[in-house]
Residue frames as qw, qx, qy, qz and C-alpha x, y, z in Angstrom:
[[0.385, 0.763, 0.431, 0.290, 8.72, -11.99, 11.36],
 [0.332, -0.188, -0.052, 0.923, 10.29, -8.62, 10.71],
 [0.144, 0.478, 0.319, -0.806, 9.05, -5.40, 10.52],
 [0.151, 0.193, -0.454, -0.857, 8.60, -5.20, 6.85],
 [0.346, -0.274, -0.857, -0.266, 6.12, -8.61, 6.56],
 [0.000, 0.519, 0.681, -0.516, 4.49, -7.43, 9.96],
 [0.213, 0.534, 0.004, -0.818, 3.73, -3.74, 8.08],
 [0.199, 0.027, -0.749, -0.631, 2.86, -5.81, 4.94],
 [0.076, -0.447, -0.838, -0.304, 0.32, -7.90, 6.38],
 [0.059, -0.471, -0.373, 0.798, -0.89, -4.57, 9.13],
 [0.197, 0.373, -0.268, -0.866, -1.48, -2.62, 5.56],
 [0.253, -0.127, -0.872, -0.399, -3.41, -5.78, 3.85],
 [0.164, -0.418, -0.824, 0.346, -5.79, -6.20, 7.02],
 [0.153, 0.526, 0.103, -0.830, -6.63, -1.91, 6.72],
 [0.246, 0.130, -0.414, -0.867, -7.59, -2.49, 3.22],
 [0.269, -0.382, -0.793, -0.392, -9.66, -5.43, 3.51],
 [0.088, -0.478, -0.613, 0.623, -11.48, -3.49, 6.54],
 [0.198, 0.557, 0.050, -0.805, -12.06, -0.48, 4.61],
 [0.274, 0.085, -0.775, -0.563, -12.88, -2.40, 1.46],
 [0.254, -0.176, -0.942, 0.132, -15.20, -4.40, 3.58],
 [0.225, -0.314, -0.345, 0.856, -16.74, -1.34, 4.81],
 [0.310, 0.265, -0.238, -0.882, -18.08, -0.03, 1.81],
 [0.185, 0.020, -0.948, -0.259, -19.98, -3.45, 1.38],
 [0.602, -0.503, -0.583, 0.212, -21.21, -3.84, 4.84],
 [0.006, -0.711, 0.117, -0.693, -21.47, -0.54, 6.49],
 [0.272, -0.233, -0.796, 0.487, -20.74, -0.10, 9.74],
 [0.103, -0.813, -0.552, -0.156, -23.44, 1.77, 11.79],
 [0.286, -0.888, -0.158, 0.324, -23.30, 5.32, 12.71],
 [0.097, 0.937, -0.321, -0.093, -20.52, 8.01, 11.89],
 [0.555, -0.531, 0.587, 0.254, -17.65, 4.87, 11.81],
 [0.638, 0.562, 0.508, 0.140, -19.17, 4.11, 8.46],
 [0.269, 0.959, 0.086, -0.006, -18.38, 7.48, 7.34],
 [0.228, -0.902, 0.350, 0.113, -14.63, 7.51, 8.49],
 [0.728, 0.024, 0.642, 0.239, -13.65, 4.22, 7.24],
 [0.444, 0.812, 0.378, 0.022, -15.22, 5.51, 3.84],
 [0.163, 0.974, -0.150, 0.038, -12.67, 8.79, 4.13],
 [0.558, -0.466, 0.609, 0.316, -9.90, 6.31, 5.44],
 [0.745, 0.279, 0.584, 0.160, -10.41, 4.45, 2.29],
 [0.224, 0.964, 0.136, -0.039, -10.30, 7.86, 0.42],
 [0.068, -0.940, 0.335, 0.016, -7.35, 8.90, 1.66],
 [0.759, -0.275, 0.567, 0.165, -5.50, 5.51, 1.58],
 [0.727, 0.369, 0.461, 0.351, -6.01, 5.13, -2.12],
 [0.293, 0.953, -0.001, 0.075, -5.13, 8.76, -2.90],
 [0.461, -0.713, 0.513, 0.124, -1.45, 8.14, -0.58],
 [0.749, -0.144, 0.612, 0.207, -0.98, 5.12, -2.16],
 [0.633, 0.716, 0.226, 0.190, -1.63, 6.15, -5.74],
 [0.095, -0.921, 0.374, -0.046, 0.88, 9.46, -5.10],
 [0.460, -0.640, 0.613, 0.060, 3.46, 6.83, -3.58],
 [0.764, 0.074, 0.612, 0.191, 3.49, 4.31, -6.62],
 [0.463, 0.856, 0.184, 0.135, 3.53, 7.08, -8.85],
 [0.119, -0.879, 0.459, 0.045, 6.85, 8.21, -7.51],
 [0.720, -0.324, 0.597, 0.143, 8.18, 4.93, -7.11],
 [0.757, 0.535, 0.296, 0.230, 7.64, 4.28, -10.80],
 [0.302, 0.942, -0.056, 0.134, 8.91, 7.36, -11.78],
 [0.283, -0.848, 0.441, -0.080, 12.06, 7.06, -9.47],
 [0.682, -0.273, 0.678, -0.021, 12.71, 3.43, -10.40],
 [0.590, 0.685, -0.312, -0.291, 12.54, 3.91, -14.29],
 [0.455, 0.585, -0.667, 0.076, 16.34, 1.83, -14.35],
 [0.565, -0.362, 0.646, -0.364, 15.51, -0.80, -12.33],
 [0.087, -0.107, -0.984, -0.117, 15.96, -4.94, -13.46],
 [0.124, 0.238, 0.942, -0.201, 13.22, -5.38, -11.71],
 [0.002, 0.343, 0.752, 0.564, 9.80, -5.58, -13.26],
 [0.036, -0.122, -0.034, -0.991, 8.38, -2.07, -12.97],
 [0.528, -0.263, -0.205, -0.781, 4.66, -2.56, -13.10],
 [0.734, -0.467, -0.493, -0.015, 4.35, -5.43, -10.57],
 [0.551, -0.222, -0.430, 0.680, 6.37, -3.38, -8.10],
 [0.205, -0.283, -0.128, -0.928, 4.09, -0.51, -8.72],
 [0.694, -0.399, -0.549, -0.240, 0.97, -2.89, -7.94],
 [0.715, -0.145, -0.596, 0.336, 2.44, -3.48, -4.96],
 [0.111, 0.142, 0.038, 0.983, 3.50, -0.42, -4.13],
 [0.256, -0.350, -0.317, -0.843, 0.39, 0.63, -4.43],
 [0.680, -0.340, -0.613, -0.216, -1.32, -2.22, -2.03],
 [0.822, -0.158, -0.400, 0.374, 1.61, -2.01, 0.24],
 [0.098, -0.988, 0.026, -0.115, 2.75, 1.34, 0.28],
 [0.160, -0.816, 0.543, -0.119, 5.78, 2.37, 2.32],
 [0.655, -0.409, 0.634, 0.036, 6.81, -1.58, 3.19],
 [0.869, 0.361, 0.216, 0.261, 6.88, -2.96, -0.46],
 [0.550, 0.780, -0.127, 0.271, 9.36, 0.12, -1.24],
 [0.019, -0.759, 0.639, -0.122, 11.65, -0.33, 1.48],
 [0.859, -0.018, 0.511, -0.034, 11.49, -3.95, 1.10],
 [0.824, 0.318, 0.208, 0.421, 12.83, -3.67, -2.42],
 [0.188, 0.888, -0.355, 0.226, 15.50, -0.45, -1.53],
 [0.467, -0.668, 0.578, 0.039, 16.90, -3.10, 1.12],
 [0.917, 0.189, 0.341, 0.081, 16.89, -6.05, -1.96],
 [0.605, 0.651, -0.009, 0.459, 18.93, -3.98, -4.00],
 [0.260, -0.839, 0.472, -0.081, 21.21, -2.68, -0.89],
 [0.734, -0.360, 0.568, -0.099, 22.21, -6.14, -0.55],
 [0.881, 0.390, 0.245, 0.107, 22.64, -6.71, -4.32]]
């Protein structure tokens, strides 16, 4: 596996923790940080798919599923498609 699929699924496992989190609390004060991880994940990630869109306007490739992604994935879905389109 390379780095990008390792940091894909690394970033899938954090959400379903912190998604999982708000379900099923953990006990004590880890409940509470998860909670602000989760915060701050979806605020990073929103920011970073909002650029991506914006910066990828003239791209083939189909804009709003590579936002989505983006968004899930963060940093590895956008250098996963800057190295598809080095290579194109």
């Amino acid at each position: 596996m390379n780095f990008i699929t390792l940091g894909k699924i690394a970033t899938l496992g954090l959400w379903v923790v912190l998604v999982v989190n708000l379900f099923a609390p953990l006990g004590g004060e880890y409940s509470v940080y998860l909670t602000w991880g989760l915060l701050g994940l979806v605020l990073t990630h929103q920011f970073e798919s909002l650029l991506f869109v914006t910066n990828d306007k003239n791209s083939e490739r189909p804009l709003i599923a590579d936002g989505m992604q983006v968004f899930v994935f963060g940093f590895f879905h956008g250098l996963a498609v800057k190295n598809q389109q080095a290579e194109a």
